[in-house]
ZAMI-579307 format. One record per residue: residue in one letter; x negated, y, z of N, C-alpha, C, O in turn. Coordinates in steps of 0.001 Angstrom, whole numbers, padded with zeros to 6 digits, always signed. Layout:
BEGIN
AXYZXYZXYZXYZ;...
REM end
This chain:
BEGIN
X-037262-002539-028566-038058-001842-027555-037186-001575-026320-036190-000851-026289;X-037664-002201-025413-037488-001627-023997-036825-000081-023562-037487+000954-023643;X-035931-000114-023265-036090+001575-022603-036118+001741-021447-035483+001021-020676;X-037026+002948-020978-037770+003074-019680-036813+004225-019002-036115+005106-019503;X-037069+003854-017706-036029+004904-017295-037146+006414-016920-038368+006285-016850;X-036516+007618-016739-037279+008409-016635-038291+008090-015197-038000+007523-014144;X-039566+008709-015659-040456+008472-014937-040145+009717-013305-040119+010941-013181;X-039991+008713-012484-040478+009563-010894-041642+008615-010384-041942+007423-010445;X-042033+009550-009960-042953+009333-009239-043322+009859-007629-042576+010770-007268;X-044342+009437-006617-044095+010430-005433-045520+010512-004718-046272+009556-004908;X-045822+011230-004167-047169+011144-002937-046643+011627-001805-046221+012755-001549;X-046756+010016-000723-046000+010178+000332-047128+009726+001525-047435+008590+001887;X-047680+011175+002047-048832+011509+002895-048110+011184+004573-047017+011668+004866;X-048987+010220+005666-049052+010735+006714-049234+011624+007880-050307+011466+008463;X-048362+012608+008402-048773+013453+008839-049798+013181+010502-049629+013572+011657;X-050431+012665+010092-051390+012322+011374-052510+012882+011262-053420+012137+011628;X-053035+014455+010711-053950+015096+010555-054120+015936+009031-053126+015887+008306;X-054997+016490+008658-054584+017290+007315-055553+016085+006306-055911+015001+006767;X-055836+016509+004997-055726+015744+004198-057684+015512+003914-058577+016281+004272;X-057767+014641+003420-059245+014129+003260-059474+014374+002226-058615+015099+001725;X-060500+014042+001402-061253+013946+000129-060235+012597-000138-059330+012722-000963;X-060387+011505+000478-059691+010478+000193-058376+010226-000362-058167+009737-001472;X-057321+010666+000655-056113+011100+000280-055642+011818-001068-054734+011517-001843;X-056936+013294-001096-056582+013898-002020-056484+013157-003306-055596+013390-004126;X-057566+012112-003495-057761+011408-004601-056500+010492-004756-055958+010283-005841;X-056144+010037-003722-054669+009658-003878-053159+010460-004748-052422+010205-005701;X-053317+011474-003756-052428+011910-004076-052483+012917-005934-051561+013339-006632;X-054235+012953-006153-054393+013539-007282-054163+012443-008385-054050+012993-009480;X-054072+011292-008447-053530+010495-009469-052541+010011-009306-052507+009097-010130;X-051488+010013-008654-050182+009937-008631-049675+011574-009161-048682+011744-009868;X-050376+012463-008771-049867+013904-009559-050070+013718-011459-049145+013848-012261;X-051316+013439-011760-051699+013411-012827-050653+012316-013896-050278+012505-015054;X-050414+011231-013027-049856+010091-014028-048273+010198-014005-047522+009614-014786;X-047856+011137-012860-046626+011961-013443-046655+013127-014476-045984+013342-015485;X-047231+013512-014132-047858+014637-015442-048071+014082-016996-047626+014677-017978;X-048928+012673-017059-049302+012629-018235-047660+012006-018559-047312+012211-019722;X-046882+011460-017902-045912+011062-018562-044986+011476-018501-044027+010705-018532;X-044739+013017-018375-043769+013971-018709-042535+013962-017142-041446+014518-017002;X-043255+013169-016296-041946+012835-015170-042031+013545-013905-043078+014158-013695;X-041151+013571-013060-041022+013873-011759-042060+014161-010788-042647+013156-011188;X-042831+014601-009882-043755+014008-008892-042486+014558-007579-041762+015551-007515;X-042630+013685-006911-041927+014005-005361-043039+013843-003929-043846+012913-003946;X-043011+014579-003012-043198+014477-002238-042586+014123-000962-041580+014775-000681;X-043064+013001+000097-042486+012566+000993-043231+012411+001858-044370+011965+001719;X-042548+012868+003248-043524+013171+004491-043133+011512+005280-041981+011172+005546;X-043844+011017+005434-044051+009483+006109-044597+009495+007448-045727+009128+007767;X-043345+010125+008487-043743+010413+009847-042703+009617+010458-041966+010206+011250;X-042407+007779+010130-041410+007547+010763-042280+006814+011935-041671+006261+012852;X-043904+006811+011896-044949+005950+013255-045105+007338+014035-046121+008033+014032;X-043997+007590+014656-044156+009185+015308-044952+009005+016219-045700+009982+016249;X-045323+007970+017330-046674+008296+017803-048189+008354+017436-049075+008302+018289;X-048391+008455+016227-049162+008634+015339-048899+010497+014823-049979+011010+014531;X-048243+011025+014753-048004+012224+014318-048850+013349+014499-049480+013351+015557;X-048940+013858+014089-049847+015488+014582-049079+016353+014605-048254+016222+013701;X-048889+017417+015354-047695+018658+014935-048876+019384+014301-050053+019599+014591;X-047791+019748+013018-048591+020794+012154-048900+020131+010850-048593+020360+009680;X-049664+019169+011504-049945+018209+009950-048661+018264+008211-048906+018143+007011;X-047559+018466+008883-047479+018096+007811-047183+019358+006664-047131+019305+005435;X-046974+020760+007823-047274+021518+006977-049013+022243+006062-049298+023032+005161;X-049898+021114+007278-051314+021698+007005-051599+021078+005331-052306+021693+004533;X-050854+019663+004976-050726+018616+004197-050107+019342+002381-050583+019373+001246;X-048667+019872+003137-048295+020167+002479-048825+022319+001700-048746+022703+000533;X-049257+023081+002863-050084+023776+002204-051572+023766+001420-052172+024751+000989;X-051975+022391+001366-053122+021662+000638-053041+021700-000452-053734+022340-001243;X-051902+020796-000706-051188+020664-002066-050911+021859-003172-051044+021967-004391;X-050525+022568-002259-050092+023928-003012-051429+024603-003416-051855+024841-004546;X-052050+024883-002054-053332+025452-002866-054288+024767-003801-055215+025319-004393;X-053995+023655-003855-054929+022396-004759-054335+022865-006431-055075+022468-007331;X-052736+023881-007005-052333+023988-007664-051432+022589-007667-050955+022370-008780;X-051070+021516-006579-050172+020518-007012-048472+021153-006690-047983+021600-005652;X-048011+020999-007768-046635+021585-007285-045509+020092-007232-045913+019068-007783;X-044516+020093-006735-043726+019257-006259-042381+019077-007015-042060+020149-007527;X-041630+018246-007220-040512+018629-007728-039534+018524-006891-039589+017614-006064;X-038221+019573-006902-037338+019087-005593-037623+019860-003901-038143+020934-003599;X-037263+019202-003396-037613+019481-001538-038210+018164-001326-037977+017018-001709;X-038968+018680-000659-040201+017699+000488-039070+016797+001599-038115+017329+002164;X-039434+015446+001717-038667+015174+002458-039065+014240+003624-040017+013521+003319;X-038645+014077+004742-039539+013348+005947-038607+012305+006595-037552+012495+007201;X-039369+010957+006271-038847+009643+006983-037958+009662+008323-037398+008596+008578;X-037760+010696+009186-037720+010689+010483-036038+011077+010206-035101+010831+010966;X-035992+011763+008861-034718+012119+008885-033476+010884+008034-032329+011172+007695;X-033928+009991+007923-033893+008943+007185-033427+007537+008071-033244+006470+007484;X-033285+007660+009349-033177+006607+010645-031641+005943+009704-031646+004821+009197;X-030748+006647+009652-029081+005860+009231-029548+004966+008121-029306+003759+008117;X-030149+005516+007280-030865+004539+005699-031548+003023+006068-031466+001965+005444;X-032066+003262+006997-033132+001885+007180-032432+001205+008048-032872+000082+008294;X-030931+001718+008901-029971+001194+009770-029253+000339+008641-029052-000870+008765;X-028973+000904+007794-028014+000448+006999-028618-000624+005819-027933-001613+005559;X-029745-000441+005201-030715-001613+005033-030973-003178+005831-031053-004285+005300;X-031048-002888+006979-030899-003844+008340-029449-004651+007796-029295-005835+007494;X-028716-003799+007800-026954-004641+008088-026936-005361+006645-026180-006263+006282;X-027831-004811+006013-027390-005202+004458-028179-006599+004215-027726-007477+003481;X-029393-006706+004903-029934-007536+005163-029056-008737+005866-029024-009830+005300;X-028556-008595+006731-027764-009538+007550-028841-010764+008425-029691-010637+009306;X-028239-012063+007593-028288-012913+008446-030161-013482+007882-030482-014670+007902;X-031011-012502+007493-032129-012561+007336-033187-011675+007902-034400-011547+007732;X-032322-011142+008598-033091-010174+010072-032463-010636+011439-031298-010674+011834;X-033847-011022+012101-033576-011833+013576-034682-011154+014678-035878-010947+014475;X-034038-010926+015689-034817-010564+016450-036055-011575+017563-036012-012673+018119;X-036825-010720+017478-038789-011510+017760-039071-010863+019218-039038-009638+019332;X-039423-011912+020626-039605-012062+021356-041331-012094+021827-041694-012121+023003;X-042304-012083+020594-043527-012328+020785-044853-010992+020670-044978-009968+019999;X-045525-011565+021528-046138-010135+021906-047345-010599+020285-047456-011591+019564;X-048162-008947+020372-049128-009775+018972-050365-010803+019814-051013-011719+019306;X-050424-010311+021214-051362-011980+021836-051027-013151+021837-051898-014021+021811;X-049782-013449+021864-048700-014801+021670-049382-014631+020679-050490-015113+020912;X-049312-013973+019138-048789-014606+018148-050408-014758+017636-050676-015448+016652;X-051119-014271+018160-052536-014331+018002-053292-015897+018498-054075-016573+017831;X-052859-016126+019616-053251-017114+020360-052462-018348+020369-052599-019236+021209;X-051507-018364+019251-050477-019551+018663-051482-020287+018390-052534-019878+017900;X-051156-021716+018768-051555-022866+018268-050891-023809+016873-051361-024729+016205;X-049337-022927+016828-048843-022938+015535-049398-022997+014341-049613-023854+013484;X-049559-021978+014486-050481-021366+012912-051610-020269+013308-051485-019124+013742;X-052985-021193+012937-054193-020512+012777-054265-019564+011976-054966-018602+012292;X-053517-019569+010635-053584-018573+009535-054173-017094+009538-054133-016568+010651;X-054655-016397+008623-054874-015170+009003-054634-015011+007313-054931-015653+006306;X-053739-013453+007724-053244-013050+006007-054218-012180+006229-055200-012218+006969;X-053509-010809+004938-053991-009809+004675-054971-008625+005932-054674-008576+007126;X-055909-007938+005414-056005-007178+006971-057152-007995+007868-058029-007491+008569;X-056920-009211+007668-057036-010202+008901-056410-010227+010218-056878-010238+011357;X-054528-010234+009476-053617-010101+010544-053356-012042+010635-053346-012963+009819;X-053235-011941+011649-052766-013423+012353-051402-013173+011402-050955-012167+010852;X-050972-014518+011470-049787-015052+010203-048994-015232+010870-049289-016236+011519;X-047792-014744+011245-046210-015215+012106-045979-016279+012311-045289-016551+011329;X-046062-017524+013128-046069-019261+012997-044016-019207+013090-043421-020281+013015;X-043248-017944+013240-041971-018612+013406-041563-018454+014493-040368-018161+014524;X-042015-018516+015356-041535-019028+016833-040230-018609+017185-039582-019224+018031;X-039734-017470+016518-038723-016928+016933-037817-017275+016081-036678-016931+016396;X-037932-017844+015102-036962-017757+013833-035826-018533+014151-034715-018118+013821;X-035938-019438+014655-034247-020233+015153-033945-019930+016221-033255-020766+016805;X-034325-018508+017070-034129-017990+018146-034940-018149+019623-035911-018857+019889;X-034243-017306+020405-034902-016675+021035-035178-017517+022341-034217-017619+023103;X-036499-018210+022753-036969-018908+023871-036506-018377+025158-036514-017207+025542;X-036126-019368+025722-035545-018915+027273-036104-017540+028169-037310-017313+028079;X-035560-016939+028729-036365-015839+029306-037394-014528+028239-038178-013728+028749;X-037071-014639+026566-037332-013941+025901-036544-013136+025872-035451-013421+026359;X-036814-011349+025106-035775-010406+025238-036799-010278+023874-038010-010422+023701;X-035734-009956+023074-035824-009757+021669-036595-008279+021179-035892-007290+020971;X-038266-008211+020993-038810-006864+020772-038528-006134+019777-038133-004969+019809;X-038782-007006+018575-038820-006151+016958-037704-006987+016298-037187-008022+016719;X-037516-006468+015446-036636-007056+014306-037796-007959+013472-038860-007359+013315;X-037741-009037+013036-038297-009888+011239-037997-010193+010560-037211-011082+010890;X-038054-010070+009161-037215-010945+008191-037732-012245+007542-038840-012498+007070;X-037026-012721+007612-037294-014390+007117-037547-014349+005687-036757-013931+004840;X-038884-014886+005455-039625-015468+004554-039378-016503+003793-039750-017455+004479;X-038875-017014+002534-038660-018323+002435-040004-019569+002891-041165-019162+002920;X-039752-020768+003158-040606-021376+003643-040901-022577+002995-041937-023148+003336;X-040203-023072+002134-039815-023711+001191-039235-023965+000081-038065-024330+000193;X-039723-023884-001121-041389-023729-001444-041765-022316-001070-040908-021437-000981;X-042832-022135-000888-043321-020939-000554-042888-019791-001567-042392-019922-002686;X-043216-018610-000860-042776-017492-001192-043879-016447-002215-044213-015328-001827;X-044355-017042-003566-045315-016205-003853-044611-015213-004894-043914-015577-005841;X-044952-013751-004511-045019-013064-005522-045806-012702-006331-047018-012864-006194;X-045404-012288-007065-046565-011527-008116-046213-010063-008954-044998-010025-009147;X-046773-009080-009404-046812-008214-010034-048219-007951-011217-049271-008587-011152;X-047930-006937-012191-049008-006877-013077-049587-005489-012747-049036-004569-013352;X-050936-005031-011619-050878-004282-011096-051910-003242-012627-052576-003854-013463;X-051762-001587-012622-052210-001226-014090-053525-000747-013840-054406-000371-014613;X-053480-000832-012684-055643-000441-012653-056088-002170-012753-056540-002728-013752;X-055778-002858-011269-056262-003968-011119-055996-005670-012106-056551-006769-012066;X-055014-005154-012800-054552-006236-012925-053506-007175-012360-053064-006582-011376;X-052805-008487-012496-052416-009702-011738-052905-009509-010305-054013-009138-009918;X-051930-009814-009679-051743-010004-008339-050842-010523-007688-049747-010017-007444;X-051250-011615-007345-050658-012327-006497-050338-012962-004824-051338-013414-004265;X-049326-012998-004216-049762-013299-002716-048466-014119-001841-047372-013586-001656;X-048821-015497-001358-047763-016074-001086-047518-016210+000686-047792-017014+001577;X-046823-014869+000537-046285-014308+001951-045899-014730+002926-045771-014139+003999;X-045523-016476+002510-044812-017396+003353-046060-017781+004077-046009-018103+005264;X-047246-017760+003366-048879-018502+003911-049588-017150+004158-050311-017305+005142;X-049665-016161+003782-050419-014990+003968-049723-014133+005213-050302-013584+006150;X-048418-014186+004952-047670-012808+005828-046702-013624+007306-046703-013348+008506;X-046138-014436+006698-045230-014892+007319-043647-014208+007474-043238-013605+006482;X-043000-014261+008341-041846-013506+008401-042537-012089+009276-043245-011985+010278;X-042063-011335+008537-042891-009650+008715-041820-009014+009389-040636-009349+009437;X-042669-007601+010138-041618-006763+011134-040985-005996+010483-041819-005551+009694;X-039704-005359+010200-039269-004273+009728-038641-003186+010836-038322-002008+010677;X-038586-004095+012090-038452-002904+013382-039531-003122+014363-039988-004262+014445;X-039897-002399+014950-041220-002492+015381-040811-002323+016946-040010-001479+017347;X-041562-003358+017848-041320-003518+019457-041424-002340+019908-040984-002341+021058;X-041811-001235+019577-041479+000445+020122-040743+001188+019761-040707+002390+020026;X-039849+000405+018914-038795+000976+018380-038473+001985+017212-037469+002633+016918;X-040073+001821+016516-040267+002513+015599-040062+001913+014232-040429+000741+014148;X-039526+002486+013078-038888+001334+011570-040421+001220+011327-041178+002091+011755;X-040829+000246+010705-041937-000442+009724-041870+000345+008700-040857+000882+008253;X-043457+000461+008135-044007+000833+006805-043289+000449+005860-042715+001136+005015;X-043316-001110+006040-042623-001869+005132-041028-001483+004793-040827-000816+003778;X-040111-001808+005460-038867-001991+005377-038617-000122+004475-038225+000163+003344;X-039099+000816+005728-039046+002592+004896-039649+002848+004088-039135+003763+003444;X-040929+002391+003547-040475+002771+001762-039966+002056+001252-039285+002659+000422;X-039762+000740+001146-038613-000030+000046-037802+001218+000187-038069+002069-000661;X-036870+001533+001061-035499+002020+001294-035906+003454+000610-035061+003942-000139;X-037001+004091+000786-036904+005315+000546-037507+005556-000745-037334+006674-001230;X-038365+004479-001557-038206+004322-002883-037004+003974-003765-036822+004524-004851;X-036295+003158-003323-035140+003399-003837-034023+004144-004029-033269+004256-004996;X-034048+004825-002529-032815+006081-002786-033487+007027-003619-032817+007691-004409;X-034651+007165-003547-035020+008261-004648-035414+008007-006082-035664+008912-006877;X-035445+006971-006309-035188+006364-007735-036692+006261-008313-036903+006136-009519;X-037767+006327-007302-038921+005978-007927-038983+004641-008467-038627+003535-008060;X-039854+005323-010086-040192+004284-010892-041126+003687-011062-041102+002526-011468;X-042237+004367-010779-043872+004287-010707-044528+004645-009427-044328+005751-008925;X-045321+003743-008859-046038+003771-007659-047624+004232-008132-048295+003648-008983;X-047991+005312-007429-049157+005466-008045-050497+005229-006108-050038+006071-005337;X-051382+004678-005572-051768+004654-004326-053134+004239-004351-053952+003967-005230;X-053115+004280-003043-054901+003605-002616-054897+002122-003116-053859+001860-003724;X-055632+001261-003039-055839-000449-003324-055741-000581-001873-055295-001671-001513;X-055995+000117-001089-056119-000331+000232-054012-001274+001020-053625-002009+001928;X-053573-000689+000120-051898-000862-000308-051329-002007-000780-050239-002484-000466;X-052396-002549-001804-051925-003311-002511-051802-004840-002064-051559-005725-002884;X-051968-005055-000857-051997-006523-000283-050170-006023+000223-049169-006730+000111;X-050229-005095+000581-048713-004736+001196-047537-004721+000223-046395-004758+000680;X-047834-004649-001615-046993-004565-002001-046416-006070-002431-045616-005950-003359;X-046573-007248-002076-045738-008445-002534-044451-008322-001016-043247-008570-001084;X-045036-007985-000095-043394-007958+001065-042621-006649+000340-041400-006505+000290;X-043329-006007-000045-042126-005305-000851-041246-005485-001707-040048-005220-001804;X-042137-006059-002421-041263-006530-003635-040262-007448-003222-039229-007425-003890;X-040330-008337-002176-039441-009500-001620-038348-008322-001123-037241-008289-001660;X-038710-007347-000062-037635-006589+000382-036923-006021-000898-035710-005810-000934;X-037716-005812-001864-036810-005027-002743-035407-006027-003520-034216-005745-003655;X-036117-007124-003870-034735-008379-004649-034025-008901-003241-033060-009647-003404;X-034363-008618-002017-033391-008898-001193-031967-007599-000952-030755-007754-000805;X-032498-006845-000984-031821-005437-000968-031168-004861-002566-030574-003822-002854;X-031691-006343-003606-031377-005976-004606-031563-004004-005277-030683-003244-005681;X-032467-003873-005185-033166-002646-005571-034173-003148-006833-034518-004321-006687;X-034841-002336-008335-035217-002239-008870-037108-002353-008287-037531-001912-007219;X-037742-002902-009117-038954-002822-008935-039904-002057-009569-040166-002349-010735;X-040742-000709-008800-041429-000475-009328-042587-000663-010272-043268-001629-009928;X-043031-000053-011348-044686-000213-011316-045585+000121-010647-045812+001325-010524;X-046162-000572-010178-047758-000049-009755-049099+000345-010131-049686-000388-010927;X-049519+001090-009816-050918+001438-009524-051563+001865-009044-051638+003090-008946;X-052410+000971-008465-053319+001079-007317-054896+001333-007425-055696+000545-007928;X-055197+002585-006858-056435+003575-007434-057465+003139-006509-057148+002955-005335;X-058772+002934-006928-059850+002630-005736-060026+004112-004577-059857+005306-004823;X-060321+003601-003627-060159+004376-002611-061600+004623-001946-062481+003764-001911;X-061721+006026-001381-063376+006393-001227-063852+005535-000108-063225+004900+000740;X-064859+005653-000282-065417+004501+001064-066624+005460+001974-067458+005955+001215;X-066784+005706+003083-067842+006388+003929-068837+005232+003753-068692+004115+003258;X-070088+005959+004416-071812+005773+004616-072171+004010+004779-073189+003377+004501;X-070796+003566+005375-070690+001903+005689-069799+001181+004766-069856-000038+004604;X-069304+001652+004405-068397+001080+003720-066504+000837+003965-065532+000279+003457;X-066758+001383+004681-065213+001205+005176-064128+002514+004108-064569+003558+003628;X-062773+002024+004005-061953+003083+003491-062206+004298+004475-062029+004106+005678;X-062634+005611+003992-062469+006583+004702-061148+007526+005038-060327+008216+004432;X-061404+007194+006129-059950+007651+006801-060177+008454+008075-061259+008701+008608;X-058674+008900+008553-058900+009972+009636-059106+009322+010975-059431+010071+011896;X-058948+007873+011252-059541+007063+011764-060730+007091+012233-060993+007179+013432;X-061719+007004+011126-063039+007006+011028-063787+008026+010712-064796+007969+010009;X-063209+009238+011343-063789+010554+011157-063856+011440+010215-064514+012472+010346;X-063036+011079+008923-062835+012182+007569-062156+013350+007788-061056+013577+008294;X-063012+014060+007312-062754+015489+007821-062292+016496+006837-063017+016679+005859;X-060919+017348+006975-060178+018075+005973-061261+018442+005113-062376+018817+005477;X-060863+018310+003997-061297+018685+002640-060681+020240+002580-061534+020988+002101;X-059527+020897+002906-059458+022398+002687-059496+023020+004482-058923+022473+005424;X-060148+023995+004529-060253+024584+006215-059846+025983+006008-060349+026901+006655;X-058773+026184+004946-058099+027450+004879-058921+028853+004547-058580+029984+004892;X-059913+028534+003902-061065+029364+002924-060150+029833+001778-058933+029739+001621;X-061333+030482+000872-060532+030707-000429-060167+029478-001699-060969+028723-002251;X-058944+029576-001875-058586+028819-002306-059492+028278-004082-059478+027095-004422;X-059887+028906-004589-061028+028622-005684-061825+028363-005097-062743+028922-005696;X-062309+027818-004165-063662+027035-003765-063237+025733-003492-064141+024944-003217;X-061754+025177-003499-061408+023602-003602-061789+023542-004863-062450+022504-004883;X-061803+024030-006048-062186+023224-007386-063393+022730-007158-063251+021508-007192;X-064636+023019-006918-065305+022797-006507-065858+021704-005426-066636+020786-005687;X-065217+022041-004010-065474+021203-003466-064782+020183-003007-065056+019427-002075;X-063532+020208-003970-062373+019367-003985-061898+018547-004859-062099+017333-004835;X-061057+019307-005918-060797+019063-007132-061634+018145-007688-061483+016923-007681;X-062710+018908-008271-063622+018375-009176-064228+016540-008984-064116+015564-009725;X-064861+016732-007654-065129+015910-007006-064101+014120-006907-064503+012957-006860;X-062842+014670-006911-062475+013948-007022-061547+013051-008141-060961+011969-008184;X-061776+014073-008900-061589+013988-010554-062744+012805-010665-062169+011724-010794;X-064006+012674-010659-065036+012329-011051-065015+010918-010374-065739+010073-010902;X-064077+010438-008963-064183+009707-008087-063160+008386-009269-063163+007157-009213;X-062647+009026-009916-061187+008676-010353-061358+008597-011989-060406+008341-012727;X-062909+008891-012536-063582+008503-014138-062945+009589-014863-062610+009302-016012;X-062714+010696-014488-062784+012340-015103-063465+012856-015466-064163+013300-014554;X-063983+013325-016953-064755+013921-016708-064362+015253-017423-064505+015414-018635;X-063782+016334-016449-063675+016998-016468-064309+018356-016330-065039+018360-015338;X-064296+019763-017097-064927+020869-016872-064205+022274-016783-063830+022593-017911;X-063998+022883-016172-063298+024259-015330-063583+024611-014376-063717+023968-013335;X-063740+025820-014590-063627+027336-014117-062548+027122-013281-062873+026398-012339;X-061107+027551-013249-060273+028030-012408-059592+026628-012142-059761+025588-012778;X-058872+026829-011170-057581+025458-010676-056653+025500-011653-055930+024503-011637;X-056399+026298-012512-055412+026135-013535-055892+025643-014692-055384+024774-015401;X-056837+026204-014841-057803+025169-015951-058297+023750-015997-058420+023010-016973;X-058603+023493-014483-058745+022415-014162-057275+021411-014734-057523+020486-015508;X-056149+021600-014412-054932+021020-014532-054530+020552-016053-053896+019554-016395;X-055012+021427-016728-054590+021689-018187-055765+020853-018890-055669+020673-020104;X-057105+020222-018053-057781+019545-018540-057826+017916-018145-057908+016902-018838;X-057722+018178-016510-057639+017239-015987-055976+016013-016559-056257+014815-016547;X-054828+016279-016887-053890+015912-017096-053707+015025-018679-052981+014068-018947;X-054605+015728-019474-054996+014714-021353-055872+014028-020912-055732+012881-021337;X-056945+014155-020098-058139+013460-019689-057735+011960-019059-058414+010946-019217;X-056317+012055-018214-055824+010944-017497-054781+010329-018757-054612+009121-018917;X-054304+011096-019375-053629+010120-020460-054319+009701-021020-053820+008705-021542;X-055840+009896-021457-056637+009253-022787-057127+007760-021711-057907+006922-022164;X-056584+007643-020408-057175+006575-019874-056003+005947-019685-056309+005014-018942;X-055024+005890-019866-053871+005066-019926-053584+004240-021283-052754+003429-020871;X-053780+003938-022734-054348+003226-023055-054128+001570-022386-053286+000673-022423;X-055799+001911-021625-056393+000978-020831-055014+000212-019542-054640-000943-019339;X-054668+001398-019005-053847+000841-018016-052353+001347-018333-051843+002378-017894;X-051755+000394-019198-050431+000223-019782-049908+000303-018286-050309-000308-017295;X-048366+001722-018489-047612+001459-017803-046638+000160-017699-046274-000219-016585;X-046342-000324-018544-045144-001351-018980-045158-002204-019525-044821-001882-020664;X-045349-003235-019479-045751-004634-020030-044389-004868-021477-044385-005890-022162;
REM end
């Protein structure tokens, strides 16, 4: 038998407004599936797209949590303070980070490559990869993709299943510094899953097209690979992921805190195949937490 290393886990919220019904459901089964397996939960504030930020948010985020009864293990910690880590990731990277000269209309309006990956993002045709065209000034950082044979990964995801995605045809060579000078999604959590030794990814599906460049960043950086699991995510009146984007509106407005079981909690217990019954937020916890192990089973952490 295998031995597993202790379970961490984390819910690592954007502070670009307070928290949704959506989110919560996020962040309530990544709480729970640390719970059912005796491990860690961490929290991490993911404010390194600072023009995206809200002031306030992330304490509005993080007093959510608390009153939701989610407690944290450790100190809360925020991407922004984290700039030397993803510097030093870069160097470690080396001669597989090159700097990209192309605006996203160039790379949109390439005659290169028609492709469209994940998202329905236009696919990187390269242009920059053996350097930089006359009169170009180098915007973002990319890392090179293998191109031959293609680059497919795969993982065994524990809600969805197999998943697969060959990044060289879907993604292309991806940004890890961004033309405003801001680090990538991508490149800061690899880095910040690893310094913190998460073992288990618990998230939206809306995620899960994003996790094969991870996994590539991660055996490039030689870092350990998480498990995943990726939770269906609520959808508004049309269908779209509901988000703060599209008008989702805080789930707590600083009322009394026993009226989130209700119009919180519960709700999203049920979103997530709970079927749970309580009275208080503490009751809720003590029910909600066997209820998510009797469904694991089904979705084996560990192959």
């Amino acid at each position: 038998m295998t031995d597993r290393p202790p379970y961490i886990g984390r819910f690592a919220p954007s502070p670009t407004g307070p928290l949704h019904i959506g989110s919560l459901v996020a962040a309530m089964a990544s709480y729970l599936d640390a719970k059912a397996h005796h491990g860690q939960w961490l929290v991490r504030i993911e404010d390194v797209d600072v023009g995206r930020n809200v002031a306030g948010a992330d304490q509005h985020i993080l007093a959510s949590l608390q009153r939701c009864g989610m407690v944290w293990d450790g100190e809360v910690s925020w991407q922004t303070q984290r700039y030397a880590w993803y510097q030093q990731a870069v160097e470690q990277l080396d001669q597989l980070v090159y700097p990209c000269g192309c605006s996203r209309r160039e790379i949109a309006d390439s005659q290169i490559n028609q492709s469209v990956g994940p998202n329905q993002m236009a696919v990187y045709p390269g242009t920059c990869r053996n350097g930089l065209a006359a009169g170009k000034v180098g915007r973002a950082l990319r890392l090179k993709v293998p191109q031959a044979p293609h680059c497919v990964m795969c993982f065994e995801d524990r809600w969805f299943g197999r998943y697969s995605q060959d990044i060289s045809a879907e993604a292309g060579d991806f940004v890890i510094l961004r033309a405003d000078g801001f680090w990538a999604y991508q490149l800061a959590v690899v880095v910040d899953d690893g310094a913190q030794g998460v073992t288990d990814i618990v998230r939206g599906v809306d995620l899960i097209d994003s996790t094969p460049r991870q996994l590539y960043l991660q055996q490039a950086l030689g870092l350990p690979q998480p498990t995943y699991l990726h939770v269906p995510v609520v959808l508004n009146d049309v269908g779209e992921k509901l988000s703060k984007q599209n008008g989702a509106i805080a789930f707590d407005d600083g009322g009394a805190a026993h009226l989130l079981l209700h119009s919180a909690l519960l709700p999203a217990a049920r979103f997530l195949g709970l079927d749970v019954q309580a009275e208080t937020i503490d009751a809720f916890w003590r029910a909600a937490v066997p209820a998510w192990a009797q469904l694991l089973p089904t979705l084996p952490r560990r192959n």
